[in-house]
Residue, then its C-alpha position, 0 to 999 in steps of 0.5 A: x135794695x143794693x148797694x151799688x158803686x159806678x167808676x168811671x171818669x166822665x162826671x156825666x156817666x156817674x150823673x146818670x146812672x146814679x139817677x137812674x140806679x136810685x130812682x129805682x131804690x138803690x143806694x149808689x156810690x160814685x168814684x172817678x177811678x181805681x183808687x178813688x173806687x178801692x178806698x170805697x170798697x174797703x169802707x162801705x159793703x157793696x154789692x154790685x160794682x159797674x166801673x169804665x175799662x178805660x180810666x186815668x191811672x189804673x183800667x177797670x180791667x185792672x181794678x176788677x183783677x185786683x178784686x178777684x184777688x181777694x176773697x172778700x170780693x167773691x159775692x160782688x157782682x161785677x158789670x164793665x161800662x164802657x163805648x168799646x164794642x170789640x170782641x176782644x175787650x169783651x174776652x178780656x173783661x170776661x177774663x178779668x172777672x166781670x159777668x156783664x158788658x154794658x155799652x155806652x151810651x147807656x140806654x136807661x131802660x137796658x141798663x137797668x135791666x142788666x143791673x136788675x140781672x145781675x142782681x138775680x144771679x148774685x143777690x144782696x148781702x143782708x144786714x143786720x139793722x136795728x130800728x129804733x121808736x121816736x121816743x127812743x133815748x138812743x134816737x137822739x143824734x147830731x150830724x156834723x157836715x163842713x161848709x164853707x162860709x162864702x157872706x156873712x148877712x146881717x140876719x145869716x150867712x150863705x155857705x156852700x156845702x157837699x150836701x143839701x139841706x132841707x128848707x125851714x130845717x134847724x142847725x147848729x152852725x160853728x166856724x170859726x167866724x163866729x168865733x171872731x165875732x165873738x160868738x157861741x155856737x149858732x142855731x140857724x133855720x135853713x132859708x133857702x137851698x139849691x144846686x150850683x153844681x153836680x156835687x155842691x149846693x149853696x144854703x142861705x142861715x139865718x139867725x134864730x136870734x139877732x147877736x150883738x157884735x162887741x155890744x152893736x147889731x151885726x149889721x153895723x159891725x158888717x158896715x164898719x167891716x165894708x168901710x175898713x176894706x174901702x178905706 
């Protein structure tokens, strides 16, 4: 499968075609604009780039001229996602470098037949990739992911993240609300995940283990907290 980036600058293109690009098993990255895209292109290999022609800052004509430019780029398939039907946006985005034009609004089944296409003609890199068995020492790892802590329970926290969490799953938790109360890192069980908008979840923790406050249960350090506030 390929790895595959969409520019464009209406929130609700890059919702779609993600979905549809990884529903067919690839990995898609999404940015808004030019250099938003450009940043993504220096960091991550990419095989396939679909970006809008008309965008805030820079054109994706101008992206995909800057792309040309440089050598590191020559595999890159390059497709431009745009309304503009006119004959001659279609010669210049031939000009610029790109080798397909997708119209919008993007019609699920041709949009993944051009990706499919292009694909044929300029196949993906292969990457070297090394797998390692369960009982691996090397197979033990910890991801770190920032959250933002929105209420504090008595048995958890609520928190608002960038990525979804799977229910009943295990995490260390650190903020620096912990470390007010006087807490060590926390273990937390995930109790409950779901989507507030395209790119934020909201995540419900709960405690592994009850912790005491400066020697009381957190829930009446919580109403002490609340009483200070009305007080």
């Amino acid at each position: 499968m390929a790895q595959i980036l969409i520019v464009d600058d209406d929130k609700d293109i890059l919702k779609i075609t993600q979905q549809i690009l990884e529903s067919a098993g690839h990995t898609v990255f999404t940015a808004q604009d030019a250099l938003a895209a450009m940043d993504l292109l220096n960091s991550s290999p990419i095989d396939l780039l679909i970006s809008d022609a008309k965008m805030p800052h820079f054109s994706g004509f101008e992206l995909v001229q800057t792309l040309t430019k440089n050598k590191r780029f020559e595999g890159m398939a390059v497709a431009m996602l745009t309304g503009l039907r006119e004959k001659k946006s279609i010669e210049k985005a031939a000009k610029a470098g790109v080798h397909d034009y997708i119209i919008k609004p993007i019609d699920p089944i041709v949009f993944l037949k051009k990706v499919e296409d292009l694909l044929k003609r300029f196949p993906p890199q292969e990457r070297a990739r090394l797998d390692f068995d369960s009982s691996s020492h090397f197979s033990a790892g910890v991801i770190h992911f920032p959250i933002e802590v929105v209420s504090l329970l008595e048995n958890g926290i609520i928190c608002r993240s960038g990525q979804s969490f799977q229910k009943d799953m295990i995490i260390e938790v650190d903020t620096p609300l912990f470390k007010k109360l006087g807490l060590e890192k926390q273990p937390m069980k995930v109790l409950d995940s779901h989507q507030i908008s395209p790119t934020e979840w909201e995540v419900q923790f709960c405690f592994l283990t009850q912790p005491e406050v400066f020697g009381n249960s957190l829930k009446q350090w919580i109403l002490k907290e609340k009483l200070k506030k009305t007080g």
